[in-house]
KOLNUSE-607666 format. One record per residue: y, z, x of N, C-alpha, C in turn; residue in three letters; residue number from 1. Coordinates in steps of 0.05 Angstrom, whole numbers, plus 32768, in hexadecimal, padded with zeros to 4 digits. Layout:
BEGIN
<rec n_v="Y" n_w="Z" n_u="X" ca_v="Y" ca_w="Z" ca_u="X" c_v="Y" c_w="Z" c_u="X" r="ALA" k="NUM"/>
...
This chain:
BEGIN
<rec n_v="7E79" n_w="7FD3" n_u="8020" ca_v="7E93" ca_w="7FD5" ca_u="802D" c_v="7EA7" c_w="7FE6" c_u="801C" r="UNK" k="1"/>
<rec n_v="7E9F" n_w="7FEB" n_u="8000" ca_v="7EB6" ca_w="7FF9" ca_u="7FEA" c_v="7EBA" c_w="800C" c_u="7FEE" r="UNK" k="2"/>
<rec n_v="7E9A" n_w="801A" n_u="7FFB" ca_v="7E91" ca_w="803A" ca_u="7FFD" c_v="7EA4" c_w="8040" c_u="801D" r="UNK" k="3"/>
<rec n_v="7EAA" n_w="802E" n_u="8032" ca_v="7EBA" ca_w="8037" ca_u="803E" c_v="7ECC" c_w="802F" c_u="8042" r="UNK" k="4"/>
<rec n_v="7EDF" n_w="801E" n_u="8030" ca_v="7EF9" ca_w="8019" ca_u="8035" c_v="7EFC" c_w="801E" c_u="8009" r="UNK" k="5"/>
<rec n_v="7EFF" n_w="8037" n_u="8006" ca_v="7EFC" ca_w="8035" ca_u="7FEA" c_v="7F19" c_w="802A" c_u="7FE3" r="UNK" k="6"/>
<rec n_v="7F2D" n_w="8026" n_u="7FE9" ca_v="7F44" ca_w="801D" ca_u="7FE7" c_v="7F42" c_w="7FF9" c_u="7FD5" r="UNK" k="7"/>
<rec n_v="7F25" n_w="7FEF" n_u="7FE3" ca_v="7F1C" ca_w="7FE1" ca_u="7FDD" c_v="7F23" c_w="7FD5" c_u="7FB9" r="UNK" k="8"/>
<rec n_v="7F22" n_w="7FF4" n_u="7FAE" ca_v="7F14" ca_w="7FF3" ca_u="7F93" c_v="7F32" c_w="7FEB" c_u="7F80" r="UNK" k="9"/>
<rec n_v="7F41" n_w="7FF7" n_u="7F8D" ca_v="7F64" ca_w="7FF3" ca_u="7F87" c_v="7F69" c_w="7FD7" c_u="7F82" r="UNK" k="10"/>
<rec n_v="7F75" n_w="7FD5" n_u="7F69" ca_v="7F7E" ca_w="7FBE" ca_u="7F63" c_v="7F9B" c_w="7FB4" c_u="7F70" r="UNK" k="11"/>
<rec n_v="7FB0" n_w="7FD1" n_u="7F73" ca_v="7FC0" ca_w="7FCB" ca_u="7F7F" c_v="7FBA" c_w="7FCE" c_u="7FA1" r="UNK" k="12"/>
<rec n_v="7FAA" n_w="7FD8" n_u="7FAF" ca_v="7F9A" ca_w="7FD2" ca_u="7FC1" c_v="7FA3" c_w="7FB9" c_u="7FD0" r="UNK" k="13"/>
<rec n_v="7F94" n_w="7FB0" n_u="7FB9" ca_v="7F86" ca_w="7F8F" ca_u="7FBE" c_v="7F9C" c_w="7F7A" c_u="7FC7" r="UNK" k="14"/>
<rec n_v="7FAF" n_w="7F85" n_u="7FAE" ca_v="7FCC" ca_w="7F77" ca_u="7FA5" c_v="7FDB" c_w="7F77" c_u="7FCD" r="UNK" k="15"/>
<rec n_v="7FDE" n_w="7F89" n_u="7FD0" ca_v="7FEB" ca_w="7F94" ca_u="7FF0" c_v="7FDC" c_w="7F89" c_u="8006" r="UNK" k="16"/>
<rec n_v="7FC1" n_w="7F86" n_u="8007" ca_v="7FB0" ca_w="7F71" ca_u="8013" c_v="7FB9" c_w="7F61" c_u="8012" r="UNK" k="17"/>
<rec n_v="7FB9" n_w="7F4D" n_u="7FFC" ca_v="7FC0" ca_w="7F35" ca_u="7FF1" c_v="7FE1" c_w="7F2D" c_u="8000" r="UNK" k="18"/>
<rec n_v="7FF0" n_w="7F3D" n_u="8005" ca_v="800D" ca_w="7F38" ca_u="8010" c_v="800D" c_w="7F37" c_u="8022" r="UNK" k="19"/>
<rec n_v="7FF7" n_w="7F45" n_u="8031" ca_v="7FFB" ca_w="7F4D" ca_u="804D" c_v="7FEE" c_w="7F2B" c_u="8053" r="UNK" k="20"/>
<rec n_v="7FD6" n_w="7F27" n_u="8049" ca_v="7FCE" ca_w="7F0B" ca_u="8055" c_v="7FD8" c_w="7EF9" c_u="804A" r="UNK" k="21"/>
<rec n_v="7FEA" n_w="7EF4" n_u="8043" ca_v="8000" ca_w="7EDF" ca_u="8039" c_v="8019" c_w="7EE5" c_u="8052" r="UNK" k="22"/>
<rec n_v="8022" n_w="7EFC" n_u="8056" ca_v="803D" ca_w="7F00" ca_u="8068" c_v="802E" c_w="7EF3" c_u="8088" r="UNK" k="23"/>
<rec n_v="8011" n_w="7F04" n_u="8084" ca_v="8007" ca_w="7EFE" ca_u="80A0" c_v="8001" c_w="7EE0" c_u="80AA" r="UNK" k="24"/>
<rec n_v="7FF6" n_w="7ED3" n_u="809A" ca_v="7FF0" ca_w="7EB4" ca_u="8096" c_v="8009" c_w="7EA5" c_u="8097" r="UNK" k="25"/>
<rec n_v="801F" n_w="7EAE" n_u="8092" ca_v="803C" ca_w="7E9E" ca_u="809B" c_v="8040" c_w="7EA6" c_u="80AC" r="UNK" k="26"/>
<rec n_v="803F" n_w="7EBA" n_u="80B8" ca_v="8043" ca_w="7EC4" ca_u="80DB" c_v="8036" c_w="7EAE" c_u="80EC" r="UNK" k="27"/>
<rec n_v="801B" n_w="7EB3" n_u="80E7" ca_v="800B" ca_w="7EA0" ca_u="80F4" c_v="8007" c_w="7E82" c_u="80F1" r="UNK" k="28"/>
<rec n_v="8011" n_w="7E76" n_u="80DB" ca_v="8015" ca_w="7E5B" ca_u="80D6" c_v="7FF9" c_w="7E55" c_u="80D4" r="UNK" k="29"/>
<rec n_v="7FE8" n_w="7E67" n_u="80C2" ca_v="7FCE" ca_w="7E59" ca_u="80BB" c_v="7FC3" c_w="7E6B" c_u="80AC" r="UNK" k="30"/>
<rec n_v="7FB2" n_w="7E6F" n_u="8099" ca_v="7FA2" ca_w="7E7B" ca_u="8087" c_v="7F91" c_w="7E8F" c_u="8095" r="UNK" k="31"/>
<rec n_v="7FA0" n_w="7EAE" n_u="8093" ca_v="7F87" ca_w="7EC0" ca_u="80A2" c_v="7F75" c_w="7EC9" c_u="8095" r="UNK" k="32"/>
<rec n_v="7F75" n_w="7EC1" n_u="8078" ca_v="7F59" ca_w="7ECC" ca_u="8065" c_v="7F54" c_w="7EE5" c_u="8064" r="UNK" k="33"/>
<rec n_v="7F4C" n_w="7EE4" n_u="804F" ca_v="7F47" ca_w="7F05" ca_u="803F" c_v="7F3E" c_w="7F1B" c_u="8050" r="UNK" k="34"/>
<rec n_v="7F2A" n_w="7F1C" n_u="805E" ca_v="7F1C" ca_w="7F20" ca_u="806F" c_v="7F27" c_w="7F3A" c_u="8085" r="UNK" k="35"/>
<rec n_v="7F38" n_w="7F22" n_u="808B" ca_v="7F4D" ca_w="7F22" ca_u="80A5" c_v="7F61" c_w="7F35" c_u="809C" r="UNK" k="36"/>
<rec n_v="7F70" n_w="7F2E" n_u="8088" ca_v="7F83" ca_w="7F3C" ca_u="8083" c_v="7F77" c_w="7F5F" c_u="8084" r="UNK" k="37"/>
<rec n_v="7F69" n_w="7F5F" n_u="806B" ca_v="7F5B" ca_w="7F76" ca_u="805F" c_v="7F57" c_w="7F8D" c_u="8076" r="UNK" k="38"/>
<rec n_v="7F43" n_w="7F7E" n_u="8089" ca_v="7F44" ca_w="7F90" ca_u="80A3" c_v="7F63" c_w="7F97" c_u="80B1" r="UNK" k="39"/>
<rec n_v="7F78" n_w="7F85" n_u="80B0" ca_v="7F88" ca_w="7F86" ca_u="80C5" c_v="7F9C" c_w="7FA2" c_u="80B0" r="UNK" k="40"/>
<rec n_v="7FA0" n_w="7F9C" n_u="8092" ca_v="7FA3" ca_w="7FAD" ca_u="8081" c_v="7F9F" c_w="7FC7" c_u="8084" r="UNK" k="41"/>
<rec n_v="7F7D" n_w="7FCB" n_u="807F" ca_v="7F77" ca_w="7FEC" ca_u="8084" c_v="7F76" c_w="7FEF" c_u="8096" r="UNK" k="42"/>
<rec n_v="7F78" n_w="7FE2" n_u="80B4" ca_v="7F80" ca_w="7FF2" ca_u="80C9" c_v="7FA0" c_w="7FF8" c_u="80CD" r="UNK" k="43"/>
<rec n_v="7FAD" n_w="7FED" n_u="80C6" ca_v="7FCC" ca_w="7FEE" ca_u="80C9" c_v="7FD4" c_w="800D" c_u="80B1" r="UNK" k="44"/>
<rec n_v="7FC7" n_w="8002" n_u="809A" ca_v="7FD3" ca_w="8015" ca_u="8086" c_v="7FC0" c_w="8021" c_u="8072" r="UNK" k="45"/>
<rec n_v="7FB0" n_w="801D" n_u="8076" ca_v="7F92" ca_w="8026" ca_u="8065" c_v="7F9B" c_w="8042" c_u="805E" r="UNK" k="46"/>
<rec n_v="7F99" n_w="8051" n_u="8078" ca_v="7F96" ca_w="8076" ca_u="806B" c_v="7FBD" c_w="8080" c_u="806C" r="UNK" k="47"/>
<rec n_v="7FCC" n_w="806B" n_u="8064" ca_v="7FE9" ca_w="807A" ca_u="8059" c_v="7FE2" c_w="806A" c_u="8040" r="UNK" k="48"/>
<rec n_v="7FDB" n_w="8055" n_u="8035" ca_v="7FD4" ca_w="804F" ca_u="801F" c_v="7FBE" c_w="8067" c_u="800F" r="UNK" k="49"/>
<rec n_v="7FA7" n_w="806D" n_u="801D" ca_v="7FA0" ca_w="8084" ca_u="8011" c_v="7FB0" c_w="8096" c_u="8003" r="UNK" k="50"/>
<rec n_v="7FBC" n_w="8099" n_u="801D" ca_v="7FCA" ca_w="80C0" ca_u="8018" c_v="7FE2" c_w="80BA" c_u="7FFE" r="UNK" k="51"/>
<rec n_v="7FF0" n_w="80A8" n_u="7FFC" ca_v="8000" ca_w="8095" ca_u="7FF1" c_v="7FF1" c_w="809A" c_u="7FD4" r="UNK" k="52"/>
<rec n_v="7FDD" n_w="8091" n_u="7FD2" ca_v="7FCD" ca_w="8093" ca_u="7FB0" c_v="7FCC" c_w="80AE" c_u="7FAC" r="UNK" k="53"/>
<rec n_v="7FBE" n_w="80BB" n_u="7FBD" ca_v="7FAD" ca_w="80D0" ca_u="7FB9" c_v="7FC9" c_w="80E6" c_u="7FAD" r="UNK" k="54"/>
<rec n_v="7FDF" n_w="80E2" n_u="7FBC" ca_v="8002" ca_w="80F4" ca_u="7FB2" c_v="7FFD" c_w="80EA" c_u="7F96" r="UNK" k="55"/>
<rec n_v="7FFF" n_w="80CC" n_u="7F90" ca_v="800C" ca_w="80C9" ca_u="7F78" c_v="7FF3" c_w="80CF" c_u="7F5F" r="UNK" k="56"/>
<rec n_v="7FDD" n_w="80D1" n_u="7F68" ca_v="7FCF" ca_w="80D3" ca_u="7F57" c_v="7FD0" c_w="80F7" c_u="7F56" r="UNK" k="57"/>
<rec n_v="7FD2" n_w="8100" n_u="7F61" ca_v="7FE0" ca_w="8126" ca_u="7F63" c_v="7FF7" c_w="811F" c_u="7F4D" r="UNK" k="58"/>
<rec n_v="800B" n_w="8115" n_u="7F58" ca_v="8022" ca_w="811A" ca_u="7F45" c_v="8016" c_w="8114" c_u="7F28" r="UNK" k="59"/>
<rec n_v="800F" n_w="8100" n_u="7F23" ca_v="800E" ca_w="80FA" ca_u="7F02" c_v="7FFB" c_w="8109" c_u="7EFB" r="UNK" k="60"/>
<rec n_v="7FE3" n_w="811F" n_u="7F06" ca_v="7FD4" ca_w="812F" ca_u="7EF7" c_v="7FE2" c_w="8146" c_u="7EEB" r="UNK" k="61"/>
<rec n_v="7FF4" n_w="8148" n_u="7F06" ca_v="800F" ca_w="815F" ca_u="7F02" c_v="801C" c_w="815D" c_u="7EEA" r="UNK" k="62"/>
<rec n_v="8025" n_w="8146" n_u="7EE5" ca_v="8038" ca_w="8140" ca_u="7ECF" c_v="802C" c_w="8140" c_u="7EB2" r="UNK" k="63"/>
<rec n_v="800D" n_w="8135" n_u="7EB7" ca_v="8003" ca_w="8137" ca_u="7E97" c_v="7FF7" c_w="8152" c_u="7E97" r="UNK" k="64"/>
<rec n_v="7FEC" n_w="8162" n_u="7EA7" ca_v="7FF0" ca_w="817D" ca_u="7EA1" c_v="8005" c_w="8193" c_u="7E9D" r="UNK" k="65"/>
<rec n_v="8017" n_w="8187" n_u="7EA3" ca_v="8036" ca_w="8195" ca_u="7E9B" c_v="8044" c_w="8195" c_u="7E7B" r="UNK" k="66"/>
């Protein structure tokens, strides 16, 4: 599953998962589990979370080669 949701591998990733199924689980008044969230996650925001890294990891190559 890492090889296609490599987002997976993100620690702060994980962290944003982790909020989303905590915000989502009080919406719903019950525990939607890791699972649940994770999917509901990268489909909601998976590839602006990408594009989101992929800038900032641009910028700071920029900056230590400058």
């Amino acid at each position: 599953m890492t090889t296609q949701y490599p987002f997976l591998k993100d620690e702060l990733a994980i962290l944003e998962i982790r909020k989303h199924k905590w915000i989502e689980s009080e919406k719903a008044g019950r525990e939607i589990g890791f699972a649940t969230a994770a999917f509901d996650w990268i489909t909601q925001y998976g590839q602006a979370w990408l594009n989101y890294r992929r800038q900032q990891s641009s910028s700071q190559e920029f900056a230590v080669s400058s």
